[in-house]
C-alpha positions in Angstrom: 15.5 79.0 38.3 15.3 79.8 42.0 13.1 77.3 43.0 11.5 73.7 41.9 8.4 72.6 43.0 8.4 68.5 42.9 6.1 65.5 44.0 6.2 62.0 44.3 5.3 59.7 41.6 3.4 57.0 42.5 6.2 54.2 41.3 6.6 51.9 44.1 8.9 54.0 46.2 11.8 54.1 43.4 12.0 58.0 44.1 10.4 59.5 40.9 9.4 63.3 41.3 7.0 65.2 38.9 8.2 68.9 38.7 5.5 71.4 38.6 3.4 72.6 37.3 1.0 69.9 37.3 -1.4 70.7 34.6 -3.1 67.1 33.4 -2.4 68.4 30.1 1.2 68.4 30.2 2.6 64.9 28.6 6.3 63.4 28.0 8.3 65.5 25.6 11.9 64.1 25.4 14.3 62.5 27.8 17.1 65.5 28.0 20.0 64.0 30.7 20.6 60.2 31.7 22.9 59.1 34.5 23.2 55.9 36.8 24.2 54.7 40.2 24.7 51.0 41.9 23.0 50.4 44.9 24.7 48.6 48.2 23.3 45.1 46.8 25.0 46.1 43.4 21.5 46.9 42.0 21.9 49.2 38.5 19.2 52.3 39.1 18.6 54.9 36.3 17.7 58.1 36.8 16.3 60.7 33.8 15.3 64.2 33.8 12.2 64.6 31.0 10.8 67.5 29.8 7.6 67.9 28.5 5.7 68.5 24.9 7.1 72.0 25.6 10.7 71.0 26.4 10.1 72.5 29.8 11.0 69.8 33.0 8.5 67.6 33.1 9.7 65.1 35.9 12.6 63.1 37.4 12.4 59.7 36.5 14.2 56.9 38.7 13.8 53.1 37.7 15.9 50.4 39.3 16.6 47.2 37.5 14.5 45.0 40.2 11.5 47.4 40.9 12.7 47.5 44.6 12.2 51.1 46.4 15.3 53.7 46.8 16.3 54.0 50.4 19.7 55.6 50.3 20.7 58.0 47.7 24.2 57.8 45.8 26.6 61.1 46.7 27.6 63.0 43.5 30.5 61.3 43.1 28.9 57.7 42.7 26.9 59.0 39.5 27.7 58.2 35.9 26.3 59.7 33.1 24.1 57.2 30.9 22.7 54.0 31.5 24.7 51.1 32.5 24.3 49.6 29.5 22.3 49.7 26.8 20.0 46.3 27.4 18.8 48.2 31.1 17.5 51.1 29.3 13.8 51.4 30.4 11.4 52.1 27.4 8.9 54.8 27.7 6.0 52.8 27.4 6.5 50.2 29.7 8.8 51.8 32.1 11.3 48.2 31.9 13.9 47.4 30.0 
């Protein structure tokens, strides 16, 4: 892939991207990589990359634990792969644990 085409979700400045194309008939497939960071206040935030009904990227998904928007992004180093633990797992339906 040389290239990916993103946009903002509308989810209250948390940071989640849809990956293009951005056909209306494209829905949620599968959830296909998980991995975490803490914020500065020591806030748990979840990040997923989802693929559609095709298995092809769908969208990046970002949910922090208190709903508050992303302002500084982790470096590489300061990710974990999974969720914190398993009661802060957002459901799909609801988008909260």
């Amino acid at each position: 892939m040389d290239a990916l085409i993103v946009r903002s979700l509308s989810d209250g400045g948390m940071g989640s991207l849809a990956i293009a194309p951005f056909e209306a008939s494209r829905r949620f497939g599968s959830t296909l990589s998980e991995c975490h960071f803490y914020n500065a206040n020591n806030v748990p935030t979840l990040v997923a990359l989802n693929a559609d009904q095709d298995g092809m990227p769908f969208e990046i998904d970002v949910w922090r634990a208190d709903f508050s928007s992303t302002v500084v992004w982790p470096l590489r180093s300061d990710l974990v792969a999974g969720p914190p633990h398993p009661s802060i797992e957002p459901t799909r339906e609801t988008g909260s644990a």
